[in-house]
KOLGUNU-393266 format. One record per residue (C-alpha): x, y, z. Coordinates in pm, 1 decimal. Layout:
       c1       c2       c3
        X        Y        Z
...
***
This chain:
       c1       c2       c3
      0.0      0.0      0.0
    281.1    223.3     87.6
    452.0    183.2   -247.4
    113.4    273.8   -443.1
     89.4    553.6   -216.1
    416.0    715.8   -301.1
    384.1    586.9   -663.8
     27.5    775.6   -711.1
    227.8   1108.5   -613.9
    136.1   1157.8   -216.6
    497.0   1123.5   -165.2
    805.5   1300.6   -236.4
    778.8   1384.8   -608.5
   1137.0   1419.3   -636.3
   1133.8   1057.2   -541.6
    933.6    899.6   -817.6
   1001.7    861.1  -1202.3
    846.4    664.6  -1470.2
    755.7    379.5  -1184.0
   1080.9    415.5  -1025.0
   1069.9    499.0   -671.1
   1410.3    628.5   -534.2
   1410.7    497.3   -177.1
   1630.1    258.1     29.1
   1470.6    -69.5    187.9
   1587.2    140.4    533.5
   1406.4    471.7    465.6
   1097.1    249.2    375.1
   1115.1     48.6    702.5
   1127.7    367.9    901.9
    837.9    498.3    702.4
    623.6    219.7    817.8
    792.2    155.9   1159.5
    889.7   -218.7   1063.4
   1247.7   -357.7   1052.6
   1441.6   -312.8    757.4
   1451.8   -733.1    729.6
   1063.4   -720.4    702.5
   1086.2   -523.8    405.4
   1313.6   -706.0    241.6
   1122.2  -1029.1    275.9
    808.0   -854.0    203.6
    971.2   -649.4   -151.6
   1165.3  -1021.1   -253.8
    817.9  -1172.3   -248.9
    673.7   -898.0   -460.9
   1021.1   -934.1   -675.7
    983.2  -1326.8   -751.7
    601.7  -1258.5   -894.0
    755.3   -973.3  -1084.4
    536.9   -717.7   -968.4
    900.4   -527.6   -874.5
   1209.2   -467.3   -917.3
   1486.4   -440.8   -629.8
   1776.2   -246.1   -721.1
   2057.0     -3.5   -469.1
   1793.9    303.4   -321.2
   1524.8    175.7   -566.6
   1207.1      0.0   -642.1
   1101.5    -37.9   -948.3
    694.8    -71.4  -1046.6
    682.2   -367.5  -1333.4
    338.1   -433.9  -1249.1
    101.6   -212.2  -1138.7
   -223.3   -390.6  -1149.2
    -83.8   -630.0   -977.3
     46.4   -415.2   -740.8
   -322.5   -222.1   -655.9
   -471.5   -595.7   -598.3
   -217.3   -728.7   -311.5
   -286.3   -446.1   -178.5
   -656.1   -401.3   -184.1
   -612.1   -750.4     -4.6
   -402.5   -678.6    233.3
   -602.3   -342.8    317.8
***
């Protein structure tokens, strides 16, 4: 939900380009008070169904549809 929320433009805009969201796994975790291990389990799942893409400082948006129904599910 977070991603989607920063992705649709409530976030930083300087932080988001053409589905790429510049942001490290640790600024994320902090952003949703979790560890920084939780969100890398949680992004790695969402990276093996290639809804993502993990890369240094950034996520990258491969499937956004996708995306919007985990977390519809998870809301």
């Amino acid at each position: 939900q977070r991603l989607l929320f920063i992705l649709e433009g409530y976030g930083n805009h300087i932080l988001i380009q053409d589905h790429h969201i510049q942001i490290s796994q640790e600024q994320l975790a902090n952003m949703l008070t979790t560890s920084r291990q939780t969100i890398n389990h949680e992004l790695s799942l969402l990276e093996k169904q290639n809804i993502i893409k993990i890369a240094f400082r950034k996520i990258e948006i491969l499937d956004i549809e996708k995306l919007k129904v985990i977390a519809q599910v998870h809301s």
